[in-house]
C-alpha positions, 0 to 999 in steps of 0.5 A, a space after each residue: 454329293 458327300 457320302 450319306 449314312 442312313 441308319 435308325 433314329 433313337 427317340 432321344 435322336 427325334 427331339 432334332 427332328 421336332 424342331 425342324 418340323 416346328 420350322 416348317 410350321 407342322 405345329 407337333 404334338 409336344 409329346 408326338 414322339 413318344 407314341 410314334 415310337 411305340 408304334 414302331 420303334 425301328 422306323 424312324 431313319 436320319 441321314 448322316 455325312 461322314 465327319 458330320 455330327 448333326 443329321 442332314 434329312 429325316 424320314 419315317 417308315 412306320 409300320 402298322 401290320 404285315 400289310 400297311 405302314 406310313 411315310 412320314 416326316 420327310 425333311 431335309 435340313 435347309 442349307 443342305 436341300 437340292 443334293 439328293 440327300 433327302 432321296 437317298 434318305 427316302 429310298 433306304 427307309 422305304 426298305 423297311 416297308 417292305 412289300 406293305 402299300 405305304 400311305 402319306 399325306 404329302 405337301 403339294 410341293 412334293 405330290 409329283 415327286 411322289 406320284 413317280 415313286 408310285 403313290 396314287 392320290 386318295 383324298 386331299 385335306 386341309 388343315 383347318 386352324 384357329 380361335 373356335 367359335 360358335 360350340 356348346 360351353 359344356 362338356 357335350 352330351 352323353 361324352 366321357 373320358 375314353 378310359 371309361 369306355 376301354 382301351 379295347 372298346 377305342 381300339 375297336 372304333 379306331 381300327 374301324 376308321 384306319 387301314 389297320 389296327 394300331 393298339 401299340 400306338 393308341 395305348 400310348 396316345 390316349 392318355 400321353 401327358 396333357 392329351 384329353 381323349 373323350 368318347 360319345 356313348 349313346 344307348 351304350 354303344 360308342 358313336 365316335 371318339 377324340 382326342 385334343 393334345 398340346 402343340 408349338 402353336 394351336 391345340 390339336 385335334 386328332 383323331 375325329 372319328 364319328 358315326 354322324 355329323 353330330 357326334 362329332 360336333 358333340 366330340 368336338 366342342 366338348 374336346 375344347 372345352 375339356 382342354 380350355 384351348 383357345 386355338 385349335 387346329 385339325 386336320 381335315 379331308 376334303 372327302 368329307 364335306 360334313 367335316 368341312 362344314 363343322 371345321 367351318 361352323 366353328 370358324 376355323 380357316 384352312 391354313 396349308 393343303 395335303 394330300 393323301 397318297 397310297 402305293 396300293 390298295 388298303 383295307 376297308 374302312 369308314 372313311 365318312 367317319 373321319 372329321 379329323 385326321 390323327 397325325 399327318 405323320 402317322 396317318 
């Protein structure tokens, strides 16, 4: 094996890596970087050989508190697969997690790989996609802009439905260029949020976090509706048979299968209220 040199990413450096995560039909965001970034800026790793200009592998560390971060955009580039530079690239990024449990939600092609670098599965999904059918025409009820909810009144819902709060990354999320994020208030009080933005492919949905079955078939239809997308896809976990079911009733198909993994334990958190994952790069 040439010699590796792994060393941080730029956010100028990942626009590489969003074409080769188009490649491999992840379908990103196409404004996902910037509000990775601001998450944590110091975890995005490539991996470079010597006299070589262009990176050979990619992998993200993020981190969220001193107790949880995310692996993320694990990729090697074809022509250089099987030489061990995608491992390498993997085990010097994953210093930058420290003593934190790392999450992932890995392709089965790799859940054995990571099982003996110690994730242990949680939940499987599947990313549902395709022409919505069957949803309300209107806006939905009792749904508004998330702007006029909060950003403080979001976060707190969000920090709810993830292992840990994520302010830095939802600032940038919630109204990055062509995002819609809608929130359902009932009786004042906020029964789930969304957020559908613009894709290579199909509009995507995430997050789906709501408190009933409801909520957020109410979040999703008016989701679509307030983006005019025609196509969606959203990723969703196989735990909750309530998200599969409305993935389902809206004609959306399962089109490729994650798993979510773990090192370690995580904080509590209202896992029957996620319909729908925020990134599988993120968590």
């Amino acid at each position: 094996m040439s010699a590796l040199q792994v060393s941080r990413a730029t956010l100028q450096d990942w626009s590489l890596v969003w074409e080769w995560a188009v490649a491999e039909g992840w379908n990103p965001g196409l404004g996902d970087a910037a509000s990775f970034f601001a998450q944590d800026p110091d975890g995005f790793f490539l991996g470079r050989l010597d006299g070589e200009r262009e990176p050979v592998s990619a992998v993200s560390v993020v981190r969220y508190d001193d107790t949880y971060a995310f692996l993320g955009f694990y990729l090697v580039r074809p022509d250089r697969r099987g030489l061990g530079y995608g491992l390498a690239t993997w085990r010097a990024a994953l210093e930058h997690a420290g003593d934190r449990t790392v999450g992932l939600d890995g392709v089965p092609a790799q859940q054995d790989n990571y099982r003996r670098s110690g994730f242990v599965l949680e939940h499987r999904s599947a990313r549902y996609a395709g022409p919505v059918t069957g949803g309300a025409p209107g806006p939905g009820r009792d749904v508004v802009p998330a702007a006029e909810v909060g950003a403080a009144a979001i976060a707190a819902y969000d920090g709810g439905c993830h292992p840990a709060a994520r302010p830095r990354f939802l600032e940038r999320w919630l109204d990055a260029p062509g995002h819609r994020a809608l929130a359902r208030v009932v009786d004042g009080r906020v029964t789930g949020y969304g957020v559908i933005r613009p894709a290579h492919a199909e509009a995507r949905v995430g997050p789906l976090f709501a408190d009933s079955a409801q909520d957020a078939e109410v979040l999703l239809d008016a989701l679509v509706a307030a983006a005019g997308a025609d196509r969606i896809a959203v990723d969703v976990p196989e735990s909750n048979a309530a998200a599969v079911r409305l993935a389902q009733a809206r004609g959306l198909v399962p089109t490729f299968a994650t798993a979510r993994m773990y090192t370690g334990p995580v904080r509590p958190f209202a896992r029957e209220r996620v319909f729908g994952i925020t990134t599988l790069e993120l968590g």
